[in-house]
N, C-alpha and C positions, 0 to 999 in steps of 0.2 A: 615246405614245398617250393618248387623253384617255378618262376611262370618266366618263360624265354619268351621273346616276341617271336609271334607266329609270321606273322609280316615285315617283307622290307622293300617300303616305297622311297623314292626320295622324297623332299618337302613338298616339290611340287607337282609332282604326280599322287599325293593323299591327298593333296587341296583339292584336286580336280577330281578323286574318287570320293570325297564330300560331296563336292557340289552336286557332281551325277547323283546323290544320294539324297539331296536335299529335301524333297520332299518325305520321303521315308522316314528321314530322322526328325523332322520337323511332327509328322502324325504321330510317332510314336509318343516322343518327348509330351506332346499335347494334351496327352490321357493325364500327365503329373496333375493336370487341371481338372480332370474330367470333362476336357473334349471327344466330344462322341462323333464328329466329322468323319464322312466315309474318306479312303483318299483320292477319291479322283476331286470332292469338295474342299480338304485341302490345297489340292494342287490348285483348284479355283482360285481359294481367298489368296494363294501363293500369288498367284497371275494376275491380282488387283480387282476381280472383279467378287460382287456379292452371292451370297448364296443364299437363297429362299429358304427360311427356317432355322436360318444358322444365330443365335445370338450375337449381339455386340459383343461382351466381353468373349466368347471364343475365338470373333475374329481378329479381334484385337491378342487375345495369344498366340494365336497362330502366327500372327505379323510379326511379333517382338521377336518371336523364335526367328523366324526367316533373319531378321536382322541379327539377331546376334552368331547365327551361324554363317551367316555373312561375312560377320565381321571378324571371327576367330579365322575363317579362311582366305581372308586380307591384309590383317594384321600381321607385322614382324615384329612386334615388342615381344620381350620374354613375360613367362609364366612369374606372375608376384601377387602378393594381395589387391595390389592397386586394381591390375589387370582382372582379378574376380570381381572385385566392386564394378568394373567398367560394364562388366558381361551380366549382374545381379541389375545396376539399374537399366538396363534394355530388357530384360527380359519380365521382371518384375513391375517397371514400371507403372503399369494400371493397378496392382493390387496391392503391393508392398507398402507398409506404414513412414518406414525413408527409403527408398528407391537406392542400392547402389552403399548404402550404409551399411555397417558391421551393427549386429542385432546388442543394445544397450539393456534389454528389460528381460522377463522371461517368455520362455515362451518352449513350444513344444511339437510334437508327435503323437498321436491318437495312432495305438495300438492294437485297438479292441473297443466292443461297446463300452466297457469300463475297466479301460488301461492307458497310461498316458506315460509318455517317456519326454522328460524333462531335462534337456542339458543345461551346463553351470552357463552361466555369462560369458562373452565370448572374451577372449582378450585378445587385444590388437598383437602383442608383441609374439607372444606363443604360437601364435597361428603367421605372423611372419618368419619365425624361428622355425616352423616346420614345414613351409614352403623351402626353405634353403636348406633343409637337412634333408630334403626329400626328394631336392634336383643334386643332391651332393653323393649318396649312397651308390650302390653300386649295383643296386640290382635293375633290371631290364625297365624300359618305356615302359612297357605295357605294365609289369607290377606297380612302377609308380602311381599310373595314374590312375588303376583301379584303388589301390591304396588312398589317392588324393579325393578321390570320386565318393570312398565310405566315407570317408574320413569328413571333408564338407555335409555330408547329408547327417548323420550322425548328432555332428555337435552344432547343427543349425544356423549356421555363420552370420545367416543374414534375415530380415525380420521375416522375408516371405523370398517365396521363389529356388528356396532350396535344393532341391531334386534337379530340377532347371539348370541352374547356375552349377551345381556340382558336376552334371552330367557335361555340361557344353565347355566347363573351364576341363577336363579330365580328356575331351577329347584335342581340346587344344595342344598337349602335351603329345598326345599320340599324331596326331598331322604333322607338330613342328618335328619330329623324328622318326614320321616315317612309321609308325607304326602301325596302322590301319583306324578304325573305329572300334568304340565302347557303344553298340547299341541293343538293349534286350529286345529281342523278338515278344512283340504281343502275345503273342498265342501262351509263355509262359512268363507271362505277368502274374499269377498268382502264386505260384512255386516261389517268383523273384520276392515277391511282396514280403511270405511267410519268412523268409529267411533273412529278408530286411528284418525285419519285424523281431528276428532273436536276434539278431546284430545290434541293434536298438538294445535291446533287454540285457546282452552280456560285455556289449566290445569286444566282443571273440571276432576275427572277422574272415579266419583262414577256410572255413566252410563255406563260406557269400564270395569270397573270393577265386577258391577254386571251381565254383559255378559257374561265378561269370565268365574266367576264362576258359570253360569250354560251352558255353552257350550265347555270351555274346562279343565275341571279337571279331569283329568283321575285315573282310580283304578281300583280294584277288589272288586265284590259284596262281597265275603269272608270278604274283608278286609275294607268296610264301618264301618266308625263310628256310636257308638249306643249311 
């Protein structure tokens, strides 16, 4: 199946439809932790101030997020390994065992009460080799970077902060070309899970991915492609 990009912003009108978006994407993303933050308390800890009941460690993810979606919408360097490590130690920072480091030990996915999906060890060179085969291909922004997006969460790249980093370096690819956003709607987070969840299990990824492109690719009717 073929996924055309549904959107065409230039670079710098998706930065700015980011940002407008900032807080949205930042709540969503937060649940990968199990942030239970309403979003107007979001937009709080966004705005630097405290919120009554809210744990340190959530507001500390809540912040790392703000900066790394910051930073992918400031940033002109291109999409590479480097640039995921850069976006893994901000994001992970407080919880990751090396912050920003490529995952050296095992480690995994809890799939069920007793189900566990365990990728091999990551390798530097192959996961750079398929950054460059994957901005080189021919098919549309948006397939790439849902593509880039399973693909990171899958094989665990890095020791924590996975979902995180996959999700924010995959939207990086869609803003630098104008593509709109990668963001799942809450409300079908559990549908999204389940099918994570067999993507995990088969590497099949063409049913997870024709989901997301019609459930979560985000834009402006303006800015639909014709």
């Amino acid at each position: 199946m073929e996924y055309p990009d549904k959107y065409k912003f230039t670079k710098d009108e998706n930065r700015r439809f980011a940002r407008s978006n900032l807080v949205k994407l930042v709540h969503t993303e937060s649940r990968f932790e199990g942030v239970n933050t309403t979003l107007p308390q979001t937009q709080t800890i966004m705005d630097g101030m405290s919120v009554q009941g809210v744990p340190v460690a959530d507001i500390l993810t809540i912040v790392n997020l703000k900066k790394a979606w910051q930073f992918i919408t400031e940033s002109n360097a291109s999409l590479s390994l480097d640039f995921e490590k850069q976006i893994n130690l901000i994001v992970a920072k407080e919880d990751a065992l090396i912050p920003g480091s490529l995952r050296s030990g095992q480690g995994g996915v809890s799939l069920s009460d007793n189900e566990f999906f365990e990728p091999p060890i990551v390798n530097e060179q192959e996961e750079i080799k398929f950054i460059e085969e994957l901005q080189d291909n021919d098919c549309s922004i948006t397939d790439r970077a849902i593509t880039l997006m399973y693909h990171n969460m899958r094989n665990q790249i890095f020791w924590d902060g996975n979902k995180r980093t996959a999700t924010i370096v995959a939207n990086k690819l869609m803003i630098d070309h104008g593509a709109g956003l990668i963001n799942v709607p809450l409300d079908k987070w559990e549908l999204w899970n389940q099918l994570l969840s067999n993507f995990y299990r088969t590497n099949e990824m063409s049913q997870l991915k024709t989901w997301t492109y019609d459930n979560a690719i985000q834009g402006l009717s303006v800015r639909m492609a014709r």
